[in-house]
C-alpha positions in Angstrom: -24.6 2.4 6.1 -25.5 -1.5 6.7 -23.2 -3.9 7.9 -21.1 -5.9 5.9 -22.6 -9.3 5.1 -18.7 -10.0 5.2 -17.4 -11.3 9.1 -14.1 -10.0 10.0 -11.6 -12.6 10.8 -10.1 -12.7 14.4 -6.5 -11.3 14.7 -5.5 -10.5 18.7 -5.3 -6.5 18.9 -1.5 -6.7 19.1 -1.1 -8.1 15.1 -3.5 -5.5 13.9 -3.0 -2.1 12.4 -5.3 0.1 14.4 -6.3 4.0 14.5 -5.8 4.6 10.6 -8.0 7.7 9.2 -8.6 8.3 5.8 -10.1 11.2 4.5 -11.5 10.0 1.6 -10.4 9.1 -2.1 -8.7 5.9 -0.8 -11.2 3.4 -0.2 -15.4 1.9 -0.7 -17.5 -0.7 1.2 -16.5 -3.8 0.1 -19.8 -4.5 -1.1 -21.1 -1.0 -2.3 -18.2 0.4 -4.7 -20.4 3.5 -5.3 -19.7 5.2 -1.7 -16.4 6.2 -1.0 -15.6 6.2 2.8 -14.0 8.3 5.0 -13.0 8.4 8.3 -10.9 5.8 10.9 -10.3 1.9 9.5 -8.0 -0.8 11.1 -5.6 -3.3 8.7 -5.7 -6.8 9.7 -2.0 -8.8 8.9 -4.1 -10.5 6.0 -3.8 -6.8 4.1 -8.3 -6.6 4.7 -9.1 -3.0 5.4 -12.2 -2.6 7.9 -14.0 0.7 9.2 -13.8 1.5 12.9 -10.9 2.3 15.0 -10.6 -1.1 15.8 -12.3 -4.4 15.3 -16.1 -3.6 16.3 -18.6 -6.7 15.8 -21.6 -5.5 14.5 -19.7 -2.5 13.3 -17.1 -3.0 11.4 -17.4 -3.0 7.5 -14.7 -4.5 5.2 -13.6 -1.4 3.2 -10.8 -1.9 -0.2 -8.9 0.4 -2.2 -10.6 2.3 -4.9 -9.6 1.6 -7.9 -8.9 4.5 -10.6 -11.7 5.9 -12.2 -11.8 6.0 -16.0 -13.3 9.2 -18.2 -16.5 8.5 -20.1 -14.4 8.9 -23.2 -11.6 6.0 -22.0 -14.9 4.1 -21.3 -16.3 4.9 -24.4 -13.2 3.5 -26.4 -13.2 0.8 -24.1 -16.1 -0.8 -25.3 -15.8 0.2 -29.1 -12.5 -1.4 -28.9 -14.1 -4.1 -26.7 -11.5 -3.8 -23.8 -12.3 -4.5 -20.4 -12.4 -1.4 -17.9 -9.7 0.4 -16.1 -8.5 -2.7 -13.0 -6.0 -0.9 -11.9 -5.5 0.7 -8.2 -3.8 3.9 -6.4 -1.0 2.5 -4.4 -2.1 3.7 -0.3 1.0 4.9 1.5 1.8 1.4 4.2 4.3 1.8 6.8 6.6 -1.5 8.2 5.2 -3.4 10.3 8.2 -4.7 12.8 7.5 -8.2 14.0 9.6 -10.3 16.2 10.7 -12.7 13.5 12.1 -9.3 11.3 13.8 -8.6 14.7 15.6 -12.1 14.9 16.5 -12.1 10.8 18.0 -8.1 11.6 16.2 -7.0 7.9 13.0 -6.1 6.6 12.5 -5.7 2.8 10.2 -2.0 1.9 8.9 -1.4 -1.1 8.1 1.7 -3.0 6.6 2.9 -5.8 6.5 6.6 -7.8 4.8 7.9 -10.7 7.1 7.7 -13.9 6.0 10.9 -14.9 7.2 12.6 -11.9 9.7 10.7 -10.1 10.9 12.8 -7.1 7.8 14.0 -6.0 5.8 11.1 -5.8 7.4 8.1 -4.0 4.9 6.4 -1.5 6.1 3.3 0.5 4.0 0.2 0.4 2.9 -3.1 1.8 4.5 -6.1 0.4 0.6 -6.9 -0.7 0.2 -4.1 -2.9 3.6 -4.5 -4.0 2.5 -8.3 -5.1 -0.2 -6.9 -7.6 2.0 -4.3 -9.4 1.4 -5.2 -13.5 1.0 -4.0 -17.0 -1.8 -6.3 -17.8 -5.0 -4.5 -16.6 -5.8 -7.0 -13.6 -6.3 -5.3 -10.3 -3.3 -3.9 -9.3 -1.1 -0.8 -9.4 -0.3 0.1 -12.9 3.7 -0.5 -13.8 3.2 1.8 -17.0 2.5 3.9 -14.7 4.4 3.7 -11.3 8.6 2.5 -11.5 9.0 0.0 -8.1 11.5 -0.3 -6.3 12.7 -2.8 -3.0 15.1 -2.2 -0.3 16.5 -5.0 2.3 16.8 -2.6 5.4 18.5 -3.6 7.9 16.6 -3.1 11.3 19.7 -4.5 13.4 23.7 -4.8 13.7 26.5 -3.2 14.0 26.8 -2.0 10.4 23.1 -1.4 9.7 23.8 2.4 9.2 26.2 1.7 6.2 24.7 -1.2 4.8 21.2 0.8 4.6 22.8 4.2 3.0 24.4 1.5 0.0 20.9 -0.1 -0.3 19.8 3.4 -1.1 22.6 5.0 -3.2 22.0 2.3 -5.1 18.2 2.0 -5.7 18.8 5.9 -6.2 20.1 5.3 -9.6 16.7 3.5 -11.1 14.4 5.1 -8.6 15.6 9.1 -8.6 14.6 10.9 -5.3 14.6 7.9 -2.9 17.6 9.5 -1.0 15.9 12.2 0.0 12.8 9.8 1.0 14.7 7.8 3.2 17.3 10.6 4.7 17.3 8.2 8.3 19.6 5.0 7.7 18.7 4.7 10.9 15.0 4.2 11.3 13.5 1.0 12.5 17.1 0.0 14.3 17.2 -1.5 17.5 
């Protein structure tokens, strides 16, 4: 594969996302949408996705999420219809990142989404990025006729975090079914 014409931005090591795999389905270079990529990527704070383990000059190529791919018949009846191709994205599962600002303010806000068609089997947490793009318009984006959203203020610290965590979620569980059992641990991320 050649390199990326694109230079990665410098992050220090401890603001980066490193280690990530994929095995494949999730992601294309940057600047060859043809080839789908597998194998280990980093995730700088900016939400770019790069190959390699970690930041590698000379190496590492800026990777994104591959976007859904249409049948030749949606294509088809694209263009007799004259409407643009399929934008949208598959959400890519993102877990919290804990900084120390989060840790001062005691809460983080998590999104998630989940097919509408199949609620409790399909909820996948989220960056706030991806979360940004959800829409119904065919830009880039996860689809909203598609996946229901959902976000949750978590508390991370406190005396009461437990409580005020399991509420957040009994309630969210009554227009996003199935997020109780997602997030069983009112608990995680507490210091």
């Amino acid at each position: 594969m050649p390199l990326s014409p694109y230079i990665e931005p410098y992050y220090p090591l401890s603001k980066i996302r490193t280690g990530l795999y994929t095995k494949g389905g999730e992601f294309v270079p940057y600047f060859r949408t043809s080839d789908e990529y597998v194998g280990l990527y980093h995730e700088l704070p900016n939400g770019d996705y790069w190959t390699e383990s970690i930041p590698t000059e000379g190496k590492s190529i800026r990777i994104v999420p591959k976007r859904f791919e249409a049948s030749a018949d949606v294509i088809r009846y694209n263009q007799i219809r004259q409407r643009p191709e399929n934008q949208y994205i598959s959400p890519i599962q993102k877990f919290p990142y804990i900084g120390d600002d989060d840790r001062q303010t005691g809460f983080i806000f998590r999104f998630f989404v989940q097919k509408r068609n199949s609620p409790e089997n399909t909820i996948i947490e989220v960056d706030g990025e991806q979360y940004k793009t959800i829409n119904g318009q065919n830009y880039p984006g996860i689809s909203n006729l598609v996946w229901n959203n959902c976000t949750i203020q978590w508390q991370i610290a406190g005396d009461y975090a437990e409580q005020l965590n399991r509420n957040a979620v009994m309630k969210a569980e009554i227009n996003f079914p199935g997020i109780q059992k997602y997030l069983a641990n009112y608990l995680e991320f507490w210091k």
